[in-house]
N, C-alpha and C positions, 0 to 999 in steps of 0.2 A: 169348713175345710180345716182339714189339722196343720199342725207346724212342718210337717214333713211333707205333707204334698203341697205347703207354698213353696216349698224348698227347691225341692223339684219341679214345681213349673216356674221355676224364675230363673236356673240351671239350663230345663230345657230351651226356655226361650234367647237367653244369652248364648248358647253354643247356636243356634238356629239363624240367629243374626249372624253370628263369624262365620256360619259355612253359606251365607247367602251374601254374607262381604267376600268370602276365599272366590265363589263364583263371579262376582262382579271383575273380581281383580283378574282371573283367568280370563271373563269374557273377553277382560280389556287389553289382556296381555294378548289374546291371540288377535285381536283386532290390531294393532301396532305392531306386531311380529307379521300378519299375512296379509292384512289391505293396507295399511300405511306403513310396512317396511322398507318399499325404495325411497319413499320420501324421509324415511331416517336415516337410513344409509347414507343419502347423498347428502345429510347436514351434516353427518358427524365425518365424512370425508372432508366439507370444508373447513370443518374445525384444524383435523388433523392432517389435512395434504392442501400443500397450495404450491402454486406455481411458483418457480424462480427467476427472475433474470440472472444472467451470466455474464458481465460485460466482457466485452472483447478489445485484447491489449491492441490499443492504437499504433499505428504503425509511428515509423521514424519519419523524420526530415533530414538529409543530407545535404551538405556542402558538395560541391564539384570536384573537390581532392580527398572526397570520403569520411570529414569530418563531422561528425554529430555535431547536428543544428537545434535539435528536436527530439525530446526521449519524452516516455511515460517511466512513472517508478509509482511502485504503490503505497499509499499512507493508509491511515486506517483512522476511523472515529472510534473513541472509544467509551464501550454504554455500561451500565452495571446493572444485574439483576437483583435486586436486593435480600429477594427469596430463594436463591439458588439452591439446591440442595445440599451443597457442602456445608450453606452459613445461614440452614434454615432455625436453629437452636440460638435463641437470643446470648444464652452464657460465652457461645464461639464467637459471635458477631462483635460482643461487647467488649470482650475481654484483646481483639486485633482491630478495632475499628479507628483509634487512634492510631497507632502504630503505620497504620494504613495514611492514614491523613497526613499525620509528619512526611511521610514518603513522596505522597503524592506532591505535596507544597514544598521540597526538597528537591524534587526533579524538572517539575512543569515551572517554579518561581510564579504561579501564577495569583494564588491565594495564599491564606497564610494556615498554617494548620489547623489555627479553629476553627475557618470556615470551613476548611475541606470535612473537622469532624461535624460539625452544623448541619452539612449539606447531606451527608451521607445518613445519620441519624434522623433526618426530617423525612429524606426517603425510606426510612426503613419505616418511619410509622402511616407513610403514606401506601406502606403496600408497594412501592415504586418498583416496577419489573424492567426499566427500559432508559435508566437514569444517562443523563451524557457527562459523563468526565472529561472527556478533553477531545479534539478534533486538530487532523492534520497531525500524524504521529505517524512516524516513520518505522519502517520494520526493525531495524535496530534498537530503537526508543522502547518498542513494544516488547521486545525481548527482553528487557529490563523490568517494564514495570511488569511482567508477566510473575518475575519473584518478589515482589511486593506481599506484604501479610494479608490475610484472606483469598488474595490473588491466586498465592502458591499452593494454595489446596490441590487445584485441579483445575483442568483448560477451560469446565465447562461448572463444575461445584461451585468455585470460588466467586461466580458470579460475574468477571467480568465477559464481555463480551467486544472483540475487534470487527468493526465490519469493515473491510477493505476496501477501496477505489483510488481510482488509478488520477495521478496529477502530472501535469505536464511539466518539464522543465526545459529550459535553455542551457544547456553545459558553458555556451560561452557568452552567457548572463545576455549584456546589453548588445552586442554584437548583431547585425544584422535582424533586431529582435521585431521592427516594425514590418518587413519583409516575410519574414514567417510568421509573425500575425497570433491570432488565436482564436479559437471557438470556445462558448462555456453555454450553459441553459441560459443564462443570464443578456446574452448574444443575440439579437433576431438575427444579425446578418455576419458572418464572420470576417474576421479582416487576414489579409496577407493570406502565405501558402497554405493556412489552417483551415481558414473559409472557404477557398475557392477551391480543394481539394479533401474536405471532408468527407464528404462519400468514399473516396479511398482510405483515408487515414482512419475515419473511426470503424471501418469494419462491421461486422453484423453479429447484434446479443446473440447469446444463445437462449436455450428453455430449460430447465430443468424442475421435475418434483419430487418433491422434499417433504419428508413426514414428520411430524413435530411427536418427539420423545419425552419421556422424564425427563424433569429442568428442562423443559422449554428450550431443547435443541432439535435444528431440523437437520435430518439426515436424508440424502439421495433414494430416491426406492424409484423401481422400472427403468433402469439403464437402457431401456431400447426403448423409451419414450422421447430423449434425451435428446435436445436440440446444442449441437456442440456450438461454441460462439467460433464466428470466423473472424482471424485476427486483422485488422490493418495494411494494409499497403503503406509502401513505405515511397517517400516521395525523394529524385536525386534532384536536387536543385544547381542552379548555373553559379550559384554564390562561390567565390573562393574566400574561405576565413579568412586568406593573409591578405587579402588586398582590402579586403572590406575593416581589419582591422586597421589598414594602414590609412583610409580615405575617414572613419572616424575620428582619431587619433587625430589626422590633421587639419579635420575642417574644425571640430572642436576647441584645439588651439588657437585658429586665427577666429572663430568667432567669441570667444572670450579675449583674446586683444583686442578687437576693431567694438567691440561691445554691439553685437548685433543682433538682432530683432532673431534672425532665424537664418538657415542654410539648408542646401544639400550639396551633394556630391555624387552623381552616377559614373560606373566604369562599365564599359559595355565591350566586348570582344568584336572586334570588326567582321571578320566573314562570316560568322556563327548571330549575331544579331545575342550572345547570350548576355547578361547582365553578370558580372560579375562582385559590382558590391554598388550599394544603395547606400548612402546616411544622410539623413536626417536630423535635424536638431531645433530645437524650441528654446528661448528662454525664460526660464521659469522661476529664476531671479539671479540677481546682480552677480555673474559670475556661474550661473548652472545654468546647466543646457541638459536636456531631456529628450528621447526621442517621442515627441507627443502626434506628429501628423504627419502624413509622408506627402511633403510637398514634391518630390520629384516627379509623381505619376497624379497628383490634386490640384498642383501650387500653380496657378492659370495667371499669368501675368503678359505685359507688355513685354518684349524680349529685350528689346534695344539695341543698341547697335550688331548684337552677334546676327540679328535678322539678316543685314546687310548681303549677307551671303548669298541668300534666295536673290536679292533685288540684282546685285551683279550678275549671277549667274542669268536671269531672266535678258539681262541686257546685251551679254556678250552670246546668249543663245540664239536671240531675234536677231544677232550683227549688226544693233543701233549703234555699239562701243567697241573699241578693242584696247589692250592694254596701256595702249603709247595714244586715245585719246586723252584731250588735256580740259580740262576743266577749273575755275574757280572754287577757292575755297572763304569769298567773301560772304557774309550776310545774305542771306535769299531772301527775298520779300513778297510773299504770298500778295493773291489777290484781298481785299479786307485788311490788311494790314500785320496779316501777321506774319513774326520775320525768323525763321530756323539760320542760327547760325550754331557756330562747334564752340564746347566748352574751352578750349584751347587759345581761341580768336584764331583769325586767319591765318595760312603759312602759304599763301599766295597760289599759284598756278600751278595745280600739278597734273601728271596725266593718273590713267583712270587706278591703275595700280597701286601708285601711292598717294590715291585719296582713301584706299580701302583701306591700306597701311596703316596711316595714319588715324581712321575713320571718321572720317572727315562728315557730317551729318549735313552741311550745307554743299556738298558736292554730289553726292549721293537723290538726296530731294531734287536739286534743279536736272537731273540726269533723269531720274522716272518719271519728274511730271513735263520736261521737253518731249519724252521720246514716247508716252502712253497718256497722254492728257485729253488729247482727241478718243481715242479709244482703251478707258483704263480698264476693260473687261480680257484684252490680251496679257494684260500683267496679269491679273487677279488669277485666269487661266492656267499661270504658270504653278501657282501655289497651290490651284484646287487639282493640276495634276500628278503635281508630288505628294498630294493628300494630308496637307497641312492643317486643313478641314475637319479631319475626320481622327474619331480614336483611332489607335493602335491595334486596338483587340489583346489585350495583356491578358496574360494568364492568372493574374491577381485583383480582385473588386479594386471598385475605388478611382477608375482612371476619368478624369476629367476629359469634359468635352472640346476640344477647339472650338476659339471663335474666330475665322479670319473674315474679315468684310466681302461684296463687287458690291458693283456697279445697284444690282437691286433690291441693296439693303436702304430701309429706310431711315437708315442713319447715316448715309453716306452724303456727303459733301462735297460737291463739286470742287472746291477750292482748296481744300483743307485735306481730306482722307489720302489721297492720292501721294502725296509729297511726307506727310506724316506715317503712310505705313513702309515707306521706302529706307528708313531708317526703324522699327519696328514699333510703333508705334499704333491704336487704332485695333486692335487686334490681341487677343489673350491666348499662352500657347503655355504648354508647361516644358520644364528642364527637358525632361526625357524626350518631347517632340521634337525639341529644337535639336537633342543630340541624335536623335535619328536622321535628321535631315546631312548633318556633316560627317555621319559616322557613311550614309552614303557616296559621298564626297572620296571618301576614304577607302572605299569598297569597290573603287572604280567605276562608281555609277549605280551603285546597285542595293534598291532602298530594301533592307530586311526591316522584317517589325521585330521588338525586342522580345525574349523569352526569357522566363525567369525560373521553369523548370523543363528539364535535358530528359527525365524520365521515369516511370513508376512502377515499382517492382513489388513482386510478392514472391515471398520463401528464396530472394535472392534470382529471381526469375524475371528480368520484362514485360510486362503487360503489357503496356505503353511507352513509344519515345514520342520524344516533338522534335521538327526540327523550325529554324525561323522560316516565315511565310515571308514571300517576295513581296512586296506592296509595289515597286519599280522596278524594273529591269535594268534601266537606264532612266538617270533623273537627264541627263541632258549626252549632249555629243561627247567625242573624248579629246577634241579641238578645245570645245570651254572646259573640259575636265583638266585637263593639263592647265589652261590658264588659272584656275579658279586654285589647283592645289601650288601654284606658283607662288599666290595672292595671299596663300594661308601661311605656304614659308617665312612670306614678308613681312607678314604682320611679327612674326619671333625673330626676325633678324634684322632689321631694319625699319620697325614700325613700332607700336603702342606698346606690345609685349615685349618689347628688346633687352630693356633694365633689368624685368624679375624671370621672365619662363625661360629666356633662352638659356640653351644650354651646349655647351661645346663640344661635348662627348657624344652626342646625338641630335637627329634632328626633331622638332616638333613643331608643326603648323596647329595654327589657331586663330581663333577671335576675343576678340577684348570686346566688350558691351558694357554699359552702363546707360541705366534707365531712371526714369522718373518715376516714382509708381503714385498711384491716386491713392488718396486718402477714404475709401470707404463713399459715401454716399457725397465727400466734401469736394471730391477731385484731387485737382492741380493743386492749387494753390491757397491750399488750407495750411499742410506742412510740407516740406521740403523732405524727401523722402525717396532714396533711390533703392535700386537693387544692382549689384554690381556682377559680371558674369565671366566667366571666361571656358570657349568650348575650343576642342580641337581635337586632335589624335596624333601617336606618336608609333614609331620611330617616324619620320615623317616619311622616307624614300623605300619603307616597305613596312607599310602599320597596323600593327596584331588589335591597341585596343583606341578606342574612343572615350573621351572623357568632359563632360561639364561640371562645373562647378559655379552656384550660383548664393550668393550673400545677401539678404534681406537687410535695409535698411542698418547701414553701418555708421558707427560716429565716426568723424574727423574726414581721412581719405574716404573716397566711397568710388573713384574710380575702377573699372573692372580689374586691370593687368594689377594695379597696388594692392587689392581686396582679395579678387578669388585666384589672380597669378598665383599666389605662393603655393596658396593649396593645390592648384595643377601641378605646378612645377613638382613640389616634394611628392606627393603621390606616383607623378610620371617616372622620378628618378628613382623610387624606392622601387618600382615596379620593373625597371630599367636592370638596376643594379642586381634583382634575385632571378632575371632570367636570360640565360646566357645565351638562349636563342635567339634571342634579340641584337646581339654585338653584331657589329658590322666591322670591319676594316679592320681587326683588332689585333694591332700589333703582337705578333707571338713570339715568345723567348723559347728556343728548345733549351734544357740545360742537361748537358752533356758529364760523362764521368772526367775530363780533361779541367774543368771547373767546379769543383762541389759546392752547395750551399754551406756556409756558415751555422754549425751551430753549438749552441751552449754547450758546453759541459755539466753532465748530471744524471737522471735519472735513466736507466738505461731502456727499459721498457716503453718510456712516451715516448724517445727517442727514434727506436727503431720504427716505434709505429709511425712517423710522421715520414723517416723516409720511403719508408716502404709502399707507402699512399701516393709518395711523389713517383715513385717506380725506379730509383738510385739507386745503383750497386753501392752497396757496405760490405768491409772487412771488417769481422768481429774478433776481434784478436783473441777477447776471453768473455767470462762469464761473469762477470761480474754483478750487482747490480746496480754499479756506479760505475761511469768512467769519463775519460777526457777525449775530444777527437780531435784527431789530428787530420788535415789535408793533404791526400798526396796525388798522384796524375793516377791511378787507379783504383778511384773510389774512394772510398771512409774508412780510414782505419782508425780504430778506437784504443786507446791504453788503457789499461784495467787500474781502476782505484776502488779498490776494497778497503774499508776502514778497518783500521786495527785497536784493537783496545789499549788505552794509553799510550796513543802512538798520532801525532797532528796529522788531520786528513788533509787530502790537497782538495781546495775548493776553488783555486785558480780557475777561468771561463765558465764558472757556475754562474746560474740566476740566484736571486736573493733567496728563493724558495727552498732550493736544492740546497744551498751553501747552510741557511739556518737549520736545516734538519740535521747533517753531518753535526755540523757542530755541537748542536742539540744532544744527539745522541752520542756526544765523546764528552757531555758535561762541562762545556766549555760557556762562556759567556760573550757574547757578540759583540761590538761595538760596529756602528755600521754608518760610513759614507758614500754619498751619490748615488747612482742610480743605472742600471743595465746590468752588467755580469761584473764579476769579481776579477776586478785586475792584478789584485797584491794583497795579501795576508801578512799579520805581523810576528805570529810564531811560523818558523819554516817548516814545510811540506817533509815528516819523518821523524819532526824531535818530541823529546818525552816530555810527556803532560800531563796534569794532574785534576781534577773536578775543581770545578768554580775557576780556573784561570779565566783572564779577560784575554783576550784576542781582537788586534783592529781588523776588519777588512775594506778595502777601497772598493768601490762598483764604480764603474764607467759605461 
């Protein structure tokens, strides 16, 4: 064979091979194009399309006077693509990638610029498509670092990427914060209005898909696929911010003087059963307090003397007692030996009335176990029918259970339980139970259970109201209801409370309690350890709210009316004072134009506006926008004082405010005695005057 036909058979058998490779390649292409094309289809769809969640803006929480309790605002995490296409050319990267890092470590303080360019240069050799910069960035914040270098290429080139979600905040921070509560993933059980109303408040995701583009952005495709998210419900709650700030405010105060373990403070609306402010407090060292647990609707203790009330009422129900019965207030002495007498010592014989008064613990014991000692299932009876027993049913997790004793617990004591719970002892109840019980009292018999939300709306719309569920109709007759709010007078006018709650301007019935509490697994008499309480309702002779107030373990006084009085008292009267529907008897002044108020000389615009509020005819003589008023028998007439340049203004019946500004602006220099309005000036009102003169004026 010659040199040319190896030539050509080694020509033809190399092309012979490439058109039997071109064949394979087609075989194989129509095989992957016509028998395994949907199964490529639907991988390279999940490459490029995937579902989205859409989270749905969580509704609000409201206060009872429409005040935001409760918002979501959105922050953003924010990630870096390190390959984006704007800053895929290392010379662009290189050349702003410091520039970048001073900024970043200029804004966030959270690194220092080498780290930030460390960090960013390790992910770019890492390929990093998904880097995290920073978390918890607010849309304002983001708008900023959005011009940052590299940044400001473009929303999607420059590589950063904001992913948004929604954070919940408190507008009025600590405020009623343990009552509305919170839910997070981190949460199995949510606490306050957030938990027990999630299903409304967080609303339902949406769906959306989204096709991932150039630079790794996904964009919306098939809008009628599109599952819209539904947003939130928004919850009205019973809270009013100003009373709930004012019951923080003052329990706060007195448990940083008394140095105490802990507190609350419940205000509750009397016919409505609403709650209107909760606090809470913990302390979490020497001097701070925390809202860490919400003992009003958790904090399960022995009540102490405010119990009393049930055991009276039980007494003068059954007609064992009446108010003018007289009773000893010496030493009782159980059978075994043991002997309840009153912290006070004895104040000798009183009738039934002012043993409550007083609360007298050794009158009280010998009155329930004379009169229910044979049969203590009639007492017990009384408690398991006001439902002292039993939760509440609140509308927020978290409520502790009652424990009250009878007769066939096996821990009761023939000798001992009986006499001991009659003064409140033997038995665990929380704040809120016991203020249910008096706020009935107050209701004229009539036990609501408490609510802490009024109602749940969507797009401004009601879905849902609540209103309180009746647990009694009548806790007793209106024979012992009349005596029993007699008994509650007594205690703030004549009894335990007399020194701090009463008050003259109003009336307020209540109880004084102070207990012993057990020390954990130790009892009694490991440490000496009280809680002090005081429950009642006010106006007393026609009362809107109910209030307790209970102190955990105070140093020095630890008595009730010493300890939680104050914080009733101030709470009662700041509540007193901001609602005028509340005044009774309230002496009225008409004031007539035959008499006008007194006022300043000055500014003529406050002026007017104050009388004009009060509804007082004025004679405006002129226009001035200063002048003097004069009193006459019809109405206000005013003389015009217009300042003149280089001319002494008259600042005669001016306030110091008014007078320094005249002056001010005629260049003069002030000298200034006493205090109220300007009685006498030492240049006269019209003489010629020059910048920088000193000038005296008197205030009286």
């Amino acid at each position: 064979m010659n040199i040319r036909a190896n030539i050509l058979l080694r020509v033809y058998l190399a092309f012979g091979l490439i058109v039997l490779f071109a064949l394979a390649v087609f075989v194989r292409l129509c095989d992957v194009q016509f028998r395994q094309g949907h199964k490529w289809v639907a991988m390279a769809d999940s490459l490029s399309i995937k579902e989205f969640e859409i989270e749905a803006t969580r509704g609000n929480i409201y206060s009872v006077d429409g005040s935001l309790l409760a918002t979501s605002v959105p922050e953003y995490e924010l990630r870096m693509d390190l390959f984006a296409g704007g800053i895929q050319d290392d010379k662009i990267f290189n050349s702003k990638v410091d520039s970048l890092a001073m900024k970043l470590s200029g804004f966030f303080k959270d690194k220092s610029a080498k780290d930030y360019s460390r960090l960013l240069r390790k992910a770019r050799q890492d390929s990093a498509r998904y880097l995290l910069i920073k978390r918890k960035v607010s849309y304002q914040d983001l708008k900023i670092v959005r011009t940052f270098p590299l940044y400001n290429i473009g929303t999607h080139s420059g590589g950063l990427m904001a992913r948004p979600k929604n954070r919940r905040i408190l507008p009025f921070k600590a405020l009623a914060a343990r009552t509305i509560g919170y839910k997070n993933e981190n949460v199995a059980n949510g606490v306050g209005l957030e938990g027990a109303y999630g299903n409304y408040i967080n609303g339902e995701t949406g769906r959306q898909l989204r096709q991932r583009i150039t630079g790794g952005v996904w964009i919306p495709v098939n809008s009628d696929a599109e599952v819209a998210p539904k947003d939130g419900a928004d919850i009205i709650s019973t809270i009013d911010i100003n009373i709930q700030d004012l019951a923080q405010s003052a329990l706060e105060k007195q448990l940083i003087k008394s140095q105490a373990h802990h507190g609350s403070v419940i205000v509750m609306e009397v016919a409505t059963g609403e709650i209107r402010a909760v606090a809470n407090f913990t302390k979490v060292e020497e001097g701070v307090y925390k809202e860490q647990f919400n003992y009003a609707i958790a904090g399960n203790q022995d009540p102490g003397s405010t119990f009393k009330l049930a055991s009276y009422m039980a007494l003068l129900e059954d007609k064992k007692v009446d108010t003018t019965t007289l009773i000893g207030t010496e030493n009782y002495r159980l059978p075994g030996g043991h002997v309840i007498k009153d912290s006070h010592g004895s104040v000798g014989t009183l009738n039934v009335k002012q043993a409550f008064e007083q609360s007298s613990n050794s009158a009280i014991a010998q009155l329930i176990n004379r009169h229910y000692s044979t049969d203590p299932k009639q007492f017990t009876d009384h408690l398991y029918d006001w439902h002292l027993h039993e939760k509440t049913g609140l509308q927020i997790p978290g409520e502790a259970k009652p424990w009250v004793k009878n007769p066939s617990a096996k821990s009761w004591n023939k000798n001992m339980t009986l006499p001991q719970m009659a003064y409140g002892y033997e038995m665990m109840l929380t704040p809120l139970k016991m203020l249910t019980l008096y706020n009935a009292i107050a209701n004229d018999g009539k036990m609501v259970a408490p609510i802490f939300v009024r109602e749940i709306r969507r797009l401004g719309n009601p879905i849902e109201q609540f209103k309180a569920k009746v647990m009694n109709e009548k806790v007793c007759s209106d024979e012992t209801l009349s005596k029993i709010k007699a008994m509650l007078e007594g205690v703030v006018t004549n009894g335990s409370g007399k020194q701090v709650v009463h008050n003259p301007l109003y009336k307020i019935a209540g109880k004084t309690g102070t207990a012993q509490v057990a020390d954990a697994n130790l009892g009694y008499k490991a440490k000496r350890q009280y809680q002090a309480s005081f429950v009642g309702y006010f106006p007393a002779d026609k009362p809107k709210y109910s209030m307790i107030v209970v102190i955990n373990d105070p140093k020095g006084a630890y008595y009730g009316a010493l300890v939680s009085g104050p914080v009733f008292r101030e709470v009662a009267d700041r509540i007193y004072a901001s609602d005028v529907n509340m005044y009774n008897k309230v002496e009225e002044r008409l004031a007539g134009n035959t008499v006008a108020p007194e006022a300043k000389a000055g500014q003529s615009q406050a002026t007017k506006k104050v009388y004009n509020a009060f509804g007082i005819k004025a004679l405006y003589a002129a226009k001035s926008g200063y002048f003097n008023s004069v009193d006459t028998n019809n109405g206000v007439a005013y003389e015009e004082n217009t300042p003149v340049k280089g001319v002494m203004p008259n600042v005669n019946g001016m306030g110091l405010k008014d007078a320094m500004f005249l002056l001010g602006n005629a260049g003069l220099k002030a000298r200034v005695k006493g205090s109220g309005k300007v009685i006498s000036q030492s240049i006269h009102p019209g003489s010629r005057i020059g910048k920088g003169l000193v000038v005296d004026i008197m205030l009286q």
